[in-house]
N, C-alpha and C positions, 0 to 999 in steps of 0.2 A: 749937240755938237754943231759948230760952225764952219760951212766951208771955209779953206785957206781962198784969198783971192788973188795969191802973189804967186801961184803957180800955175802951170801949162792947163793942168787938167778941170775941165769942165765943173763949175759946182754939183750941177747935178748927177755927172760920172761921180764925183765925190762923194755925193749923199749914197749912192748906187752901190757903190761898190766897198765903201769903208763905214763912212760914217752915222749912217741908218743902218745898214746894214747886220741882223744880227740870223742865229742858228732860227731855223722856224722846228717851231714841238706838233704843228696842226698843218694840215694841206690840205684845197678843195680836191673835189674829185675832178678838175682839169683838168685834162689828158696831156701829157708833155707828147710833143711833135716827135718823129724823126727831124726836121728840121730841125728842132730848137737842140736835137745832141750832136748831128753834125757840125750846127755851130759851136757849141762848146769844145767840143775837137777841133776841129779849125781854130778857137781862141784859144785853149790853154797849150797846143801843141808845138807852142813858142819858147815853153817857158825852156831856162835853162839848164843845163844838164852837165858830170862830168863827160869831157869827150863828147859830148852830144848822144848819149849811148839809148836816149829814151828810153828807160824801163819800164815806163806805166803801163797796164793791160786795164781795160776798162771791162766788165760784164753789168749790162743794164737790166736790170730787172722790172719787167711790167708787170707779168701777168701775176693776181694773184698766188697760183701755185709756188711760181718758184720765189716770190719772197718770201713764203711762209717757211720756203727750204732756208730760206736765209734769217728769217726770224726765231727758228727755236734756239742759233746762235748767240741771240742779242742779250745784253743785261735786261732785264726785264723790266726796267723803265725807258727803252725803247723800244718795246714790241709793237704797244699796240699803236702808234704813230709811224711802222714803218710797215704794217696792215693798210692802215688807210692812207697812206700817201700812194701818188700815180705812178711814181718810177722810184726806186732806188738803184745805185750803184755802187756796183762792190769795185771799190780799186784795189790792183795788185802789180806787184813786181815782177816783170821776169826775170825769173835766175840766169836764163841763159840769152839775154838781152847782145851778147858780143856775135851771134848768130847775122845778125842786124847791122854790125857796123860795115861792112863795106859797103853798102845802100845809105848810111847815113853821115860818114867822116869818108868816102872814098879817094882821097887824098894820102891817110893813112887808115888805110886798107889790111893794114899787116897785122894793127891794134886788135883783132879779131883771133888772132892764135893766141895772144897774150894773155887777154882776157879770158880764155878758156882755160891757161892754166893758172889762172891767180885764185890763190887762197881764199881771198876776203872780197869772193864776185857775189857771193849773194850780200854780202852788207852793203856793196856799193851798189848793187842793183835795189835795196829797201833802202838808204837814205835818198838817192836820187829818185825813187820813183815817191816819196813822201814830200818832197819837193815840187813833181809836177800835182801831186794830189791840193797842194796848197792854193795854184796855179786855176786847178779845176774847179775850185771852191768860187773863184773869183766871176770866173769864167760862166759859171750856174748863173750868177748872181746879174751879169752882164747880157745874159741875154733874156731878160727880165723874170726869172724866174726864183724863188727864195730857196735854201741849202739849208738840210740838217743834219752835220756834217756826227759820225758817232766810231768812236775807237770799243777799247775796253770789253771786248765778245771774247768768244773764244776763239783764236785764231789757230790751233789744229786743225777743231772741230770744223771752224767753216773753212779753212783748206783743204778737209778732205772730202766736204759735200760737193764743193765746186773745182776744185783743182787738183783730184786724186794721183795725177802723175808728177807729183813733186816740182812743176818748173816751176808754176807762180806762188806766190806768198802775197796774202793779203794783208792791205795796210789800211784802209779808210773804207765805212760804207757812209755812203752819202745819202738820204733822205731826199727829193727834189720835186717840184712844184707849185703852183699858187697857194700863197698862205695861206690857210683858214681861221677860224674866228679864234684869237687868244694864242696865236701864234708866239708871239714872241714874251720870255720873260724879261721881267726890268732892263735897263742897259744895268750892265752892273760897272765899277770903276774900273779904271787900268792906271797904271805907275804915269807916273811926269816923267818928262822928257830928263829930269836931272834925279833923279832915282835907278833909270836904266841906262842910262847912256853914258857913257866918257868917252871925250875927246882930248887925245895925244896931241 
């Protein structure tokens, strides 16, 4: 893939962030900073949101123990890559995210009683917090570090390991750090531009 060179963004942000860019299956044992996830916090904590309601909950897991807590969740062809990687993290939703608005819409400040009685707050709290998770993906990858990003666990199961009081609902664990050897498979293809796309 070729950088575009009729657009704003950098080639090498380019290659960075999209177009190199693929899921890593192998990570060295390089330690991810504290720094390198406050910057990922700082970068994806842009992305946008209904209302601005931020729903994501991030829990980083380093230490062996607890991703193993988080490993007997996984499909079992992501176990044993998320053993040896240096950090994983489990993204999740909070349900009761509207707690938070008047610190984050204080403008309409009121939007906070609303959202406590609305029916459909945990579905708007998991697609908006699936949203910034997509954000955080990018976000890994910008502050030179490679993403392997994994759905399809059991999500009871590992909402009751880590989130036993029903507010959060997990949506994405994240695999994160320097590639290691055999890291990535093929690029595989994606649609053309006039197979996905119509324009009115």
């Amino acid at each position: 893939m070729r950088p575009m060179d009729d657009i704003p963004l950098d080639p090498a942000a380019q290659e960075l962030l999209f177009l190199e860019a693929r899921s890593a299956n192998t990570f060295t044992d390089e330690p991810v900073t504290d720094r390198q996830l406050t910057a990922i916090w700082d970068l994806m904590k842009w992305a946008p949101t209904s209302g601005n309601i931020n729903p994501l909950r991030i829990l980083f897991l380093r230490s062996p123990e607890s991703r193993e807590r988080l490993v007997r969740h996984l499909a079992q062809g992501n176990q044993q890559k998320t053993r040896t990687a240096p950090m994983t993290a489990l993204l999740a939703a909070d349900r009761d995210f509207h707690e938070f608005v008047p610190q984050l819409f204080p403008a309409r400040a009121e939007q906070a009683e609303s959202y406590a009685q609305m029916e459909g707050r945990a579905e708007m709290a998991t697609f908006n917090a699936t949203l910034q998770a997509a954000y955080f993906i990018v976000a890994v990858r910008a502050v030179g570090l490679a993403a392997g990003p994994m759905s399809g666990f059991d999500y009871p199961a590992m909402d009751a390991e880590f989130f036993p009081d029903g507010r959060h609902a997990s949506v994405l664990a994240v695999n994160m750090g320097q590639p290691g050897p055999d890291a990535w498979f093929p690029r595989l293809p994606r649609l053309d531009f006039a197979q996905a796309v119509t324009v009115l």
